[in-house]
VOZA-236032 format. One record per residue (C-alpha): z, y, x negated; residue number from 0; chain; residue in three letters. Coordinates in Angstrom, 2 decimals. Example, Ala and Ser with C-alpha at 12.3 -4.5 7.8 and 13.67 -1.06 7.14 Angstrom:
// residues 2
{{7.80, -4.50, -12.30}, 0, "A", "ALA"}
{{7.14, -1.06, -13.67}, 1, "A", "SER"}
This chain:
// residues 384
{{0.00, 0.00, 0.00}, 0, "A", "UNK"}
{{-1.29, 3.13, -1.90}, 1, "A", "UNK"}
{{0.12, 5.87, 0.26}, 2, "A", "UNK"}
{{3.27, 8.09, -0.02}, 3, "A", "UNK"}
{{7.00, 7.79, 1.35}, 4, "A", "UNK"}
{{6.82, 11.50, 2.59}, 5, "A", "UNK"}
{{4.28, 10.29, 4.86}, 6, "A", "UNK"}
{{6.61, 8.32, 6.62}, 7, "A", "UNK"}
{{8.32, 11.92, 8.06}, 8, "A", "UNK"}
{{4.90, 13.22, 9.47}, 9, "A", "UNK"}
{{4.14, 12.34, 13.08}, 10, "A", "UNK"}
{{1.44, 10.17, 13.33}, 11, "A", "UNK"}
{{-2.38, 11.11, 14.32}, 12, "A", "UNK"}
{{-5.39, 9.06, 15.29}, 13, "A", "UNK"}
{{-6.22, 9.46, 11.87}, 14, "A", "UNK"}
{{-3.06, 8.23, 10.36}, 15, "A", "UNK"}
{{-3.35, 4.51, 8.59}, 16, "A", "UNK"}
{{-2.32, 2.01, 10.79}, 17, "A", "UNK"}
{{0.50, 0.98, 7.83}, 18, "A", "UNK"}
{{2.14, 3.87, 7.78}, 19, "A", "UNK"}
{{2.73, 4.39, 12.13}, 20, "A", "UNK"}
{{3.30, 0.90, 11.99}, 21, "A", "UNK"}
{{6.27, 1.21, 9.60}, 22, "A", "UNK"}
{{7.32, 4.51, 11.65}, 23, "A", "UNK"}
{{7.09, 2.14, 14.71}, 24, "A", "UNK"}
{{9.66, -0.42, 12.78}, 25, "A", "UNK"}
{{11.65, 2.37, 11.71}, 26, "A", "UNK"}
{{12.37, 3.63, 15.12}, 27, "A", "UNK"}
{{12.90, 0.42, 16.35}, 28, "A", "UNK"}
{{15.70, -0.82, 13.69}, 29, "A", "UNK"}
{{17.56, 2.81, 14.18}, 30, "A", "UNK"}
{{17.66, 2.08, 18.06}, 31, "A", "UNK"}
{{19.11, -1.45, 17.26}, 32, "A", "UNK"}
{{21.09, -0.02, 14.61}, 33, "A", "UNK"}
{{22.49, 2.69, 16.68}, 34, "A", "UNK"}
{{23.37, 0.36, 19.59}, 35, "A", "UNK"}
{{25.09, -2.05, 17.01}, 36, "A", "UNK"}
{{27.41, 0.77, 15.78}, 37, "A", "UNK"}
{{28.26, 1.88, 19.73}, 38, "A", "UNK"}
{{29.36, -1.48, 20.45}, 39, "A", "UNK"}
{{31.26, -1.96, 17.80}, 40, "A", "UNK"}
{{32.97, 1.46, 17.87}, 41, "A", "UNK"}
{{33.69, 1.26, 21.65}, 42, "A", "UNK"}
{{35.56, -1.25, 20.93}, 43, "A", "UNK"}
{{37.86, 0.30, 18.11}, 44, "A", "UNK"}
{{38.35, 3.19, 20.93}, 45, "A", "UNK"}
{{39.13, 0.94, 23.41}, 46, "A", "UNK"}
{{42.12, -0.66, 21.35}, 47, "A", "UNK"}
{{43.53, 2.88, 20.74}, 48, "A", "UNK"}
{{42.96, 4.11, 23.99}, 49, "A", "UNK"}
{{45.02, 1.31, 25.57}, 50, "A", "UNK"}
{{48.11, 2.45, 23.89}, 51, "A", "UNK"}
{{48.07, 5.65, 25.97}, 52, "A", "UNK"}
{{49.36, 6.18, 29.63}, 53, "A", "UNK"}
{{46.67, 8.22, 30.59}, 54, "A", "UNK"}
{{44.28, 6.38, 33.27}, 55, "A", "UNK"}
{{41.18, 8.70, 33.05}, 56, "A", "UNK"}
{{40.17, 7.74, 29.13}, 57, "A", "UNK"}
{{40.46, 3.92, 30.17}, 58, "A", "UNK"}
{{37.93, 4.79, 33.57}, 59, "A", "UNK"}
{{35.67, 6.77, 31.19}, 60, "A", "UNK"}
{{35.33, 4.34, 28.36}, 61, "A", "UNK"}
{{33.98, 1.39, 30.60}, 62, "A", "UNK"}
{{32.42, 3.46, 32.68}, 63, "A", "UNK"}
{{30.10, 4.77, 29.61}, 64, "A", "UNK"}
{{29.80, 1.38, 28.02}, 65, "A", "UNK"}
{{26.44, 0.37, 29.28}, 66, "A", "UNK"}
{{24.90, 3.63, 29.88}, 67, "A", "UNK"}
{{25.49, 5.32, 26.57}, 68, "A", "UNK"}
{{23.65, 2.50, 25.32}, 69, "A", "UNK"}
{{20.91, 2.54, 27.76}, 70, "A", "UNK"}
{{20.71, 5.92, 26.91}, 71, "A", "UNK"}
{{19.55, 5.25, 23.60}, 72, "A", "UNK"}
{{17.33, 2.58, 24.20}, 73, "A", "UNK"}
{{15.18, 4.61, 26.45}, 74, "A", "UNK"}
{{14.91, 7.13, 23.77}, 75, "A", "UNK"}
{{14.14, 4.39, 21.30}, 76, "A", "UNK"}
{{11.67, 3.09, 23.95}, 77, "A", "UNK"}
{{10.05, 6.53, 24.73}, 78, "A", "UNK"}
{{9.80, 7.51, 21.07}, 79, "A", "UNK"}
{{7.75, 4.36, 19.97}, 80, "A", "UNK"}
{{5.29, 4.99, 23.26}, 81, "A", "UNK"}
{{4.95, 8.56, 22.23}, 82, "A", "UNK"}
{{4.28, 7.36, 18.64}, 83, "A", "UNK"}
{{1.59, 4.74, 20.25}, 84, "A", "UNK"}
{{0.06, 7.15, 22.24}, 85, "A", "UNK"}
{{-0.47, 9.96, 19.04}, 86, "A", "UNK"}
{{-2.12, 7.02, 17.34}, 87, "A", "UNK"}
{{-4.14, 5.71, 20.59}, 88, "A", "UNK"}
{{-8.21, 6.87, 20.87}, 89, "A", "UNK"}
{{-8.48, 6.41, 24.27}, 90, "A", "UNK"}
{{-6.57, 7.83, 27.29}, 91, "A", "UNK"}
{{-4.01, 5.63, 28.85}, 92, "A", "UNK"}
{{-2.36, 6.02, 32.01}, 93, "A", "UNK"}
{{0.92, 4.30, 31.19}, 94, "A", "UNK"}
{{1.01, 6.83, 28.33}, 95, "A", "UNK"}
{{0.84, 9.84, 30.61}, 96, "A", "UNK"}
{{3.58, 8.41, 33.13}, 97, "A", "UNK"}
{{6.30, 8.37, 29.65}, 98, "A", "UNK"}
{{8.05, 11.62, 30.39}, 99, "A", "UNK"}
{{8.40, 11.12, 34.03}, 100, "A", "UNK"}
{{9.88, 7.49, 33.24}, 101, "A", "UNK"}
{{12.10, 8.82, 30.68}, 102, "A", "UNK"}
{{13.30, 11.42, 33.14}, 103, "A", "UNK"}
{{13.83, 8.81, 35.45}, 104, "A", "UNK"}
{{15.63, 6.93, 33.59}, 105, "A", "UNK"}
{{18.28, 9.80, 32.60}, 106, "A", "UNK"}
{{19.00, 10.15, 36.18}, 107, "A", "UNK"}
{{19.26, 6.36, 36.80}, 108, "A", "UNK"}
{{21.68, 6.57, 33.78}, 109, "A", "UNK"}
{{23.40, 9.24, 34.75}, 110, "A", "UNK"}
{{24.29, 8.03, 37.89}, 111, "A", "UNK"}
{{25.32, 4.86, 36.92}, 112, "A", "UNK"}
{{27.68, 6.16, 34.32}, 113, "A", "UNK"}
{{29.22, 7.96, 37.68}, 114, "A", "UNK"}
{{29.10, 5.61, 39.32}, 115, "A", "UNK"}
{{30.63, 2.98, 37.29}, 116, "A", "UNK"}
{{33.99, 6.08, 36.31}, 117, "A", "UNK"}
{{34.44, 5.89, 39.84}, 118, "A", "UNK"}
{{34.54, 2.15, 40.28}, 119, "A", "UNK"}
{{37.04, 2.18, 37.40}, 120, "A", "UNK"}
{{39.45, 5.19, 38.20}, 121, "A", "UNK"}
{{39.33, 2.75, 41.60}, 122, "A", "UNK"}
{{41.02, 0.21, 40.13}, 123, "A", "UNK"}
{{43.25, 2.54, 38.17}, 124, "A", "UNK"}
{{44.39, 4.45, 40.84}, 125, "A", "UNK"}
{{45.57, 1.15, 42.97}, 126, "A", "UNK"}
{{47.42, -0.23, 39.77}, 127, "A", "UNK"}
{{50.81, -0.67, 40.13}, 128, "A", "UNK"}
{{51.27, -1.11, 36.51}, 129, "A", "UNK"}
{{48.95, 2.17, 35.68}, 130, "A", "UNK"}
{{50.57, 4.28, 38.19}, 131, "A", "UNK"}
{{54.21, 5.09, 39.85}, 132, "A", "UNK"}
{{52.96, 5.20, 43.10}, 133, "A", "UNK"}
{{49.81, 4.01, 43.37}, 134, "A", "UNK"}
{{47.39, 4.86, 46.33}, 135, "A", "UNK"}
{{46.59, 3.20, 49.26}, 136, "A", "UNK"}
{{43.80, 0.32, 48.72}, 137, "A", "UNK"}
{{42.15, 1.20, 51.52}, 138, "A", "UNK"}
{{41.90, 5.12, 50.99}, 139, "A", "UNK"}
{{41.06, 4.33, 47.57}, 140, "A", "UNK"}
{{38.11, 2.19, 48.48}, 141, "A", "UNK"}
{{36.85, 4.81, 51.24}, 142, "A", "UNK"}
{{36.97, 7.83, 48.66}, 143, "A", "UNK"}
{{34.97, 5.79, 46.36}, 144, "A", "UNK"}
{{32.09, 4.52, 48.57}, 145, "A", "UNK"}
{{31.61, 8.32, 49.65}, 146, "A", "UNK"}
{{31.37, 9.63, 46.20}, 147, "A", "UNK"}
{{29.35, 6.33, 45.57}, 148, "A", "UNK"}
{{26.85, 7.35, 48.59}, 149, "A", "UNK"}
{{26.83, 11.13, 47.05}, 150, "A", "UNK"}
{{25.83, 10.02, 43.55}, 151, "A", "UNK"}
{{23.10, 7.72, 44.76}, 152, "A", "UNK"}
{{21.86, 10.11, 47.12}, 153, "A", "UNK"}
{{21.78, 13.47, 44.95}, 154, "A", "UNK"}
{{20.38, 10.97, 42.03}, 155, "A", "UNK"}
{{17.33, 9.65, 44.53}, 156, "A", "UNK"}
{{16.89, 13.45, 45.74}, 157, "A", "UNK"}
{{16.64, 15.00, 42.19}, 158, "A", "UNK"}
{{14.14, 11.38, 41.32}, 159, "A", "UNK"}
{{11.62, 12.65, 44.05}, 160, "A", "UNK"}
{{11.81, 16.44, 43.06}, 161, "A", "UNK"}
{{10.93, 14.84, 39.67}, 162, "A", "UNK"}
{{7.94, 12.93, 40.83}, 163, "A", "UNK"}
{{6.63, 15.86, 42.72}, 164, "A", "UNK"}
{{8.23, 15.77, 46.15}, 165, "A", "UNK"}
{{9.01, 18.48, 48.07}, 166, "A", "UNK"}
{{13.28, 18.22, 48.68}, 167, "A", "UNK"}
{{13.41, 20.61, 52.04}, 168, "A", "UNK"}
{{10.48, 18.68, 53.45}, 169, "A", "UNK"}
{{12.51, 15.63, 52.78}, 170, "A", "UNK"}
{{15.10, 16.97, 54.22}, 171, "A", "UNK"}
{{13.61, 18.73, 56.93}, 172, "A", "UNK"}
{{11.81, 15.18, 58.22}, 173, "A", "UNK"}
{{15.37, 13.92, 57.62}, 174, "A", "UNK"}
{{16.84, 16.40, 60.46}, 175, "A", "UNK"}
{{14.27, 15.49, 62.93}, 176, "A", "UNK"}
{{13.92, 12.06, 62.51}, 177, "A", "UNK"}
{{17.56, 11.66, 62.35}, 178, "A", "UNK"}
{{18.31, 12.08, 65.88}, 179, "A", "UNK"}
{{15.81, 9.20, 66.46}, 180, "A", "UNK"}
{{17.77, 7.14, 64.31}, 181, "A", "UNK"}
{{20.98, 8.16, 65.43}, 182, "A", "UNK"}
{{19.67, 7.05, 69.01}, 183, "A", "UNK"}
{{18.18, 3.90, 67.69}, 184, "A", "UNK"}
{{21.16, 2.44, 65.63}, 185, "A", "UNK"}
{{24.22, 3.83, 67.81}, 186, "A", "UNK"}
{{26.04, 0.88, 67.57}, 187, "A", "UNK"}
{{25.81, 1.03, 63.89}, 188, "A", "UNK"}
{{26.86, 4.54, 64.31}, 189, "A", "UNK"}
{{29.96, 3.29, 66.27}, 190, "A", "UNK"}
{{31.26, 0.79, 63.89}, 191, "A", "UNK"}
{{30.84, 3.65, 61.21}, 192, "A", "UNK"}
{{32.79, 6.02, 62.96}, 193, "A", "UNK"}
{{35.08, 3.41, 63.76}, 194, "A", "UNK"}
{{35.86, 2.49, 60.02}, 195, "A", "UNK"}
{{36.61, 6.41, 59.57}, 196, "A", "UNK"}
{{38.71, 6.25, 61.81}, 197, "A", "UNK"}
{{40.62, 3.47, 60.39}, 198, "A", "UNK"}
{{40.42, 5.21, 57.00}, 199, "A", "UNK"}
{{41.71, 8.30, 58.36}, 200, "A", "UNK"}
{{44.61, 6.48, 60.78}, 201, "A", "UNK"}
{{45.84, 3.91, 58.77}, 202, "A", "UNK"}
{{46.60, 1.41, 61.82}, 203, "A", "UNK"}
{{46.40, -1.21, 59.25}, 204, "A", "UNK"}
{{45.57, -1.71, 55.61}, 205, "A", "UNK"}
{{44.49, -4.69, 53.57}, 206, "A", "UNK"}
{{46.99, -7.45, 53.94}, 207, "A", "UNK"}
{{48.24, -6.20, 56.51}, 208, "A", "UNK"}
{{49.25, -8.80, 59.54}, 209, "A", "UNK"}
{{47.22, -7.55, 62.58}, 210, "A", "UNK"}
{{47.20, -9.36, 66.12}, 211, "A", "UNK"}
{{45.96, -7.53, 69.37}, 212, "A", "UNK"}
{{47.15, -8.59, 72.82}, 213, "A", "UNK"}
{{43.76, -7.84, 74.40}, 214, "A", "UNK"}
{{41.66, -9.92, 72.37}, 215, "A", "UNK"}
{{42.22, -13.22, 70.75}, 216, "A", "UNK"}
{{42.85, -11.45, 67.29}, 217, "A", "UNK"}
{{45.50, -12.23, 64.42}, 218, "A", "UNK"}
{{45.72, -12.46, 60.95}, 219, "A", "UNK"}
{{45.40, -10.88, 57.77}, 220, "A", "UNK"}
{{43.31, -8.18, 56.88}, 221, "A", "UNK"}
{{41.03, -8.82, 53.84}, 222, "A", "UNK"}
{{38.56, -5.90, 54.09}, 223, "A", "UNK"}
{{37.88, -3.05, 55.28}, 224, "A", "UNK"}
{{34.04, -1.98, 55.58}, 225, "A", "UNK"}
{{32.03, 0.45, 56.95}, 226, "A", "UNK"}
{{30.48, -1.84, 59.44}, 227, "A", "UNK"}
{{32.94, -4.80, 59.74}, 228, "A", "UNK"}
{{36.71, -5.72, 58.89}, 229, "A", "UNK"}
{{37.08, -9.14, 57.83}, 230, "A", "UNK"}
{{40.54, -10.92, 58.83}, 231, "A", "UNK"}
{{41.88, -14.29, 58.45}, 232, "A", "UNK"}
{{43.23, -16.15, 60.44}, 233, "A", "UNK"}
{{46.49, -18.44, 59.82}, 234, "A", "UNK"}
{{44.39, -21.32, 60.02}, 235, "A", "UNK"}
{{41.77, -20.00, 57.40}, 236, "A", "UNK"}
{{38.82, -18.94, 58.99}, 237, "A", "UNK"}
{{37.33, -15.47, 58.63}, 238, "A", "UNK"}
{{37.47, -13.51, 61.14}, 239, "A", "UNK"}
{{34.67, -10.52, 61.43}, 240, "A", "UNK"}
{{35.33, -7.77, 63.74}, 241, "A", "UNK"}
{{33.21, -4.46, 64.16}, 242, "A", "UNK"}
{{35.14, -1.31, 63.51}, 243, "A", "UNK"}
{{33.92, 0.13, 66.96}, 244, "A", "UNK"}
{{36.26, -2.18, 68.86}, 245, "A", "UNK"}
{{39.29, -1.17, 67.05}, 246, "A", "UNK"}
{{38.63, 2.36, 69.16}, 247, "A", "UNK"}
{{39.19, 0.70, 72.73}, 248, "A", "UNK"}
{{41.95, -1.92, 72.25}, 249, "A", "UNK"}
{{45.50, -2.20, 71.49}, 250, "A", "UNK"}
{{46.66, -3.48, 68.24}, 251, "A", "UNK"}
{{49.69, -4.55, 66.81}, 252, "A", "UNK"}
{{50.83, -4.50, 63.04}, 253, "A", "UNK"}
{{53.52, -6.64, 62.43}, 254, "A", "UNK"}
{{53.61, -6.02, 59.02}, 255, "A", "UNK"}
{{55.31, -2.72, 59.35}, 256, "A", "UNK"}
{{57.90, -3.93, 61.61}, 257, "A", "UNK"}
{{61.45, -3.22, 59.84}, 258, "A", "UNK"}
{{63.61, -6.01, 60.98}, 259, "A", "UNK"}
{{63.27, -9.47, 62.79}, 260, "A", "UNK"}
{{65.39, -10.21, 66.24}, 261, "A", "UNK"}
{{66.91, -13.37, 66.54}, 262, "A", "UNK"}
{{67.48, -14.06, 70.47}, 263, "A", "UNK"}
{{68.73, -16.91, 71.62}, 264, "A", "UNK"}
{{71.04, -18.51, 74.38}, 265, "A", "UNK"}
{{73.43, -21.33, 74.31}, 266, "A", "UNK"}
{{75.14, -23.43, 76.83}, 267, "A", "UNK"}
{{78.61, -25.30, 76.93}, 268, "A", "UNK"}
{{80.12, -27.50, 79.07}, 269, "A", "UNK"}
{{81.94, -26.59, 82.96}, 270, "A", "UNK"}
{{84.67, -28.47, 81.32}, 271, "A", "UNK"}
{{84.88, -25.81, 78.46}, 272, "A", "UNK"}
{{85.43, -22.67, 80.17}, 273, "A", "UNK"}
{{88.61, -21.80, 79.17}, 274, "A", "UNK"}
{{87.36, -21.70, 75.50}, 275, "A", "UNK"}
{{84.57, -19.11, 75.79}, 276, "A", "UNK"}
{{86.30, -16.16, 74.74}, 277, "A", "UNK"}
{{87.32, -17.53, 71.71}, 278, "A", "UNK"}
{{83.67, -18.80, 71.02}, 279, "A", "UNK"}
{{81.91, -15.87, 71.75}, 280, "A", "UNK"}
{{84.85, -13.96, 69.24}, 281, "A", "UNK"}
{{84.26, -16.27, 66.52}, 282, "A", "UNK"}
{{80.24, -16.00, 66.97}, 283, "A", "UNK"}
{{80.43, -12.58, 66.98}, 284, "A", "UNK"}
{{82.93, -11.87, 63.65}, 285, "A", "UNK"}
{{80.69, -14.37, 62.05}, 286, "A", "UNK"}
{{77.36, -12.43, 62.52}, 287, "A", "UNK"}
{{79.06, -8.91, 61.44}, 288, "A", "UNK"}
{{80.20, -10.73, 58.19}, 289, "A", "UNK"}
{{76.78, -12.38, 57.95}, 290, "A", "UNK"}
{{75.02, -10.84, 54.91}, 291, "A", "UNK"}
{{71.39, -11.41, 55.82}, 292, "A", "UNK"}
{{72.21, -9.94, 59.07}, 293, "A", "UNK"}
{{71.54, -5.93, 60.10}, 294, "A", "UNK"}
{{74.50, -5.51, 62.37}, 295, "A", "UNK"}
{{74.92, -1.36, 61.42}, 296, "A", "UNK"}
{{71.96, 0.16, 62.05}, 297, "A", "UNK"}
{{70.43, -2.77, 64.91}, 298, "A", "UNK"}
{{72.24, -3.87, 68.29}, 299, "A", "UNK"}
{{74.57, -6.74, 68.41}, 300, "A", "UNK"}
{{75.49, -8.23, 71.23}, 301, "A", "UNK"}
{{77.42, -11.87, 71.99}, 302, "A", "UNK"}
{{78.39, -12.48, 75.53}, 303, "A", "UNK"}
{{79.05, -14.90, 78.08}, 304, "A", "UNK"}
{{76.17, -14.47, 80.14}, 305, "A", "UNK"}
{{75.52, -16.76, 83.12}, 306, "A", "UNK"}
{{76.19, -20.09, 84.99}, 307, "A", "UNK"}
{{73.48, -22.86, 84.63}, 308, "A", "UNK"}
{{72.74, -26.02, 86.23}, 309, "A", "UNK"}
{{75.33, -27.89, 84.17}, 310, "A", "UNK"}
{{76.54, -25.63, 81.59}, 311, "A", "UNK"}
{{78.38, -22.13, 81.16}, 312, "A", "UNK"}
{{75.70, -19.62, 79.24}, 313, "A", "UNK"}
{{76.23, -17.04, 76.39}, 314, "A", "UNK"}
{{73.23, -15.35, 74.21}, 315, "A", "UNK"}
{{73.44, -13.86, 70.88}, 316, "A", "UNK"}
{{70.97, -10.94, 70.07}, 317, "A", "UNK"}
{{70.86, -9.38, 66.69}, 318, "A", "UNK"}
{{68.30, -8.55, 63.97}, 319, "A", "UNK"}
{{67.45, -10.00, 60.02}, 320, "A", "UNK"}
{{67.21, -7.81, 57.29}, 321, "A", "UNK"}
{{64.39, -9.28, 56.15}, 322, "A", "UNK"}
{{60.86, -9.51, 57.94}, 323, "A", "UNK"}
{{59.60, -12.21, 55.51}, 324, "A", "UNK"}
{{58.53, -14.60, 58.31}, 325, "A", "UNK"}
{{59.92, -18.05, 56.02}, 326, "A", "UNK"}
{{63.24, -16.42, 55.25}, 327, "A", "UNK"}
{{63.53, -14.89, 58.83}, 328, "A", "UNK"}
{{63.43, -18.86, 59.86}, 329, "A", "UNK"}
{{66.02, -20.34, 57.12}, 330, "A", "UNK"}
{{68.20, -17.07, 58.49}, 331, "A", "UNK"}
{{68.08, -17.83, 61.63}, 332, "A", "UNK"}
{{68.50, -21.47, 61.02}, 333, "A", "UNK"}
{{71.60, -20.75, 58.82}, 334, "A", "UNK"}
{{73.53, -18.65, 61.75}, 335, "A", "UNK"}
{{72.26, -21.49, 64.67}, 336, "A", "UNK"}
{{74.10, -23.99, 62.20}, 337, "A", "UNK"}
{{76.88, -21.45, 62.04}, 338, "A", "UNK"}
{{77.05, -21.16, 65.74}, 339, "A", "UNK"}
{{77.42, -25.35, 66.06}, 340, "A", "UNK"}
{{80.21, -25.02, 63.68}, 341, "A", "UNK"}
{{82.31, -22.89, 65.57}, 342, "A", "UNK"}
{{81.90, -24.58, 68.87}, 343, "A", "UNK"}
{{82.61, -27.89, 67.20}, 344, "A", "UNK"}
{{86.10, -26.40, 65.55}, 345, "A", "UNK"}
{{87.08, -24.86, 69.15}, 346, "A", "UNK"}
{{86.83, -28.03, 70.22}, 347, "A", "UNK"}
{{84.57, -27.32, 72.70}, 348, "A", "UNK"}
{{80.70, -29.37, 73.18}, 349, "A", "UNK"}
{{77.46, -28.20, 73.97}, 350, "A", "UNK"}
{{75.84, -29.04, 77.38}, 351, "A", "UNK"}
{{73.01, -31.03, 78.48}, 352, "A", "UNK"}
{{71.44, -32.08, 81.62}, 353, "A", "UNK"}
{{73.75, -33.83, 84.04}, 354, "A", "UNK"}
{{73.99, -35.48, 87.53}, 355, "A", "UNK"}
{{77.41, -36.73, 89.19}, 356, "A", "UNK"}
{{76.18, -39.07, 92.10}, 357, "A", "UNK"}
{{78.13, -40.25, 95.07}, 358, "A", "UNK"}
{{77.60, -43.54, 96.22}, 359, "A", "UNK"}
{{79.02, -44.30, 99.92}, 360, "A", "UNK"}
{{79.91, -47.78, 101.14}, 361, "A", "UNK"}
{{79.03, -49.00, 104.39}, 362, "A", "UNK"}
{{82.85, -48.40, 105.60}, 363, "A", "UNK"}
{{82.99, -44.86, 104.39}, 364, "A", "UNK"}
{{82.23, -42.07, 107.05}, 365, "A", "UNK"}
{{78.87, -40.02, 105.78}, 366, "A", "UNK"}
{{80.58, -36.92, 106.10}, 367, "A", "UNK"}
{{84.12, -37.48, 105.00}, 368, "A", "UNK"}
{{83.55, -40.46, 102.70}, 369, "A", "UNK"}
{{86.44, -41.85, 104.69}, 370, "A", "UNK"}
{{86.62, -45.68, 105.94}, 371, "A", "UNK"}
{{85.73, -45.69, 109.74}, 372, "A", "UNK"}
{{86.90, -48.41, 112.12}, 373, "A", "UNK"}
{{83.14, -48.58, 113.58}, 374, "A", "UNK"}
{{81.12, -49.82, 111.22}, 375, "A", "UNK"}
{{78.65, -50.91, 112.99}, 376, "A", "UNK"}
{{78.06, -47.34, 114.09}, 377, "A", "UNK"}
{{78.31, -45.93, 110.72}, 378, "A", "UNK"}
{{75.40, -43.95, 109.28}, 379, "A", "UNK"}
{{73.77, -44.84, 106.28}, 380, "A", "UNK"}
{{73.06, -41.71, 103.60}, 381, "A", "UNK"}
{{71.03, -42.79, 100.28}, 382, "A", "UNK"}
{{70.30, -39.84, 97.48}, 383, "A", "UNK"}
């Protein structure tokens, strides 16, 4: 190769030799690999520095420029060695001509998804409980970050036509008139958008959150909340997919925010027994104040002798758990039911079940009276 180095610094022509923008060609394209090598590599030094720190925003903007600032300089790698083709080319090519529109397309494709991608991650950052003292809500989280998502994508595909040659306020204006056809046309869609605004904005529920409505056969746990749709599962595992439009018209219960869980429940002793139910109903009642688990300050107690059944003498016991864990509510309540058998046992008292005393009349015994009668003959014969 008889030709100078300095050569090597002067952009190519048609005339230039074919070794020398070939070598600028190789050039370019070991500096772009070069240059990504180096990003990689030192985005990953800053992330181990940047972990040590408290502050959430430099972990969301690290990841969030990890792919794009190398994109970034592979389309200018890429664009480069076309331009560098094209200065070297004889004939006219089209793909040549479109370079600068695809580069500029490609910064705003970039661009976007480095936004895109910070506001994925300050997401997750924001919802941390380890990253922050109070984190946010999930589901506020999530709704702020699919409207700034929407934004960035539609500001990015705005400024991509103005780039191509589009006219924005014709877009725009053919937007506004054709909206209202659209609007009319998807209404439903409309509705269930709406709909998950409202939820967003209300807060009926959140994800994880134990739903169940009493108009509709609807319970479980939330698992997400769309724009469209809200996905709950049931306790018996299947999914669940409701549109948010009907959450407008029906009532809904959340469980999951009650604050404490009310044992009710009544119990029976014998006739035989009656002289002990004030004593009973004392002890039940000492033993559910002194009951740990139990809220008996801030929630109603009550113990009392309540009414006469069939075959037993009734009292009820209504108080409330501290707890609203729906396992421990159970081995609660079964704790104080055991408690309750205890005390009836030590007052030596039992409980009562279903009983029948029959009377059986002989043939000499008067249906009325029970009495013999000297008539038997004419005595009446009653059978239960």
């Amino acid at each position: 190769m008889n030709w100078d180095w300095n050569q090597l610094l002067v952009w190519p022509t048609v005339e230039t030799s074919s070794d020398i923008w070939l070598t600028q060609l190789f050039i370019v394209v070991l500096c772009t690999v070069s240059v990504n090598f180096i990003l990689m590599r030192s985005i990953d030094i800053i992330e181990r520095l940047i972990v040590k720190t408290d502050t959430l925003w430099d972990d969301a903007l690290l990841e969030a420029a990890r792919i794009p600032v190398r994109l970034f300089f592979w389309v200018v790698g890429l664009s480069i060695s076309v331009e560098l083709m094209q200065s070297v080319s004889e004939e006219e090519n089209l793909i040549f001509d479109m370079v600068p529109e695809a580069r500029r397309i490609a910064f705003i494709i970039i661009i976007a998804m480095f936004l895109n991608r910070f506001i994925s991650y300050t997401q997750k950052n924001l919802i941390d409980p380890e990253r922050m003292r109070k984190p946010m809500d999930q589901s506020t989280a999530a709704a702020i970050a699919k409207l700034l998502r929407v934004s960035v994508i539609i500001t990015a595909a705005l400024i991509i036509l103005q780039t191509l040659g589009y006219s924005i306020s014709g877009v725009l204006a053919f937007g506004g008139i054709g909206g209202m056809a659209v609007a009319f046309a998807a209404k439903d869609l409309l509705a269930n958008f709406f709909g998950g605004m409202m939820i967003y904005l209300d807060k009926p529920f959140r994800v994880g959150d134990w739903v169940r409505s009493p108009d509709r056969s609807i319970e479980g746990t939330v698992e997400n909340i769309g724009w469209r749709l809200t996905r709950i599962r049931t306790f018996d595992q299947r999914p669940l997919y409701i549109p948010n439009a009907m959450f407008t018209s029906i009532v809904l219960e959340n469980p999951s925010r009650m604050l404490n869980r009310r044992i009710y429940e009544k119990i029976g002793i014998r006739y035989d027994d009656w002289e002990k139910m004030p004593g009973i109903v004392e002890a039940v009642k000492a033993m559910l104040v002194a009951h740990e688990e139990l809220d008996t300050e801030g929630r109603t107690l009550i113990v009392n002798f309540d009414s006469y059944g069939a075959s037993h003498l009734e009292f009820f016991i209504y108080t409330f758990t501290e707890t609203t864990q729906w396992v421990r509510y159970h081995e609660i309540k079964q704790d104080v039911l055991m408690k309750i058998m205890n005390i009836v046992h030590e007052h030596g008292a039992e409980f009562a079940f279903p009983t029948r005393t029959l009377h059986l009349i002989s043939d000499n015994d008067h249906p009325a009276t029970g009495l013999e009668d000297d008539n038997a003959e004419e005595t009446t014969h009653v059978q239960r």
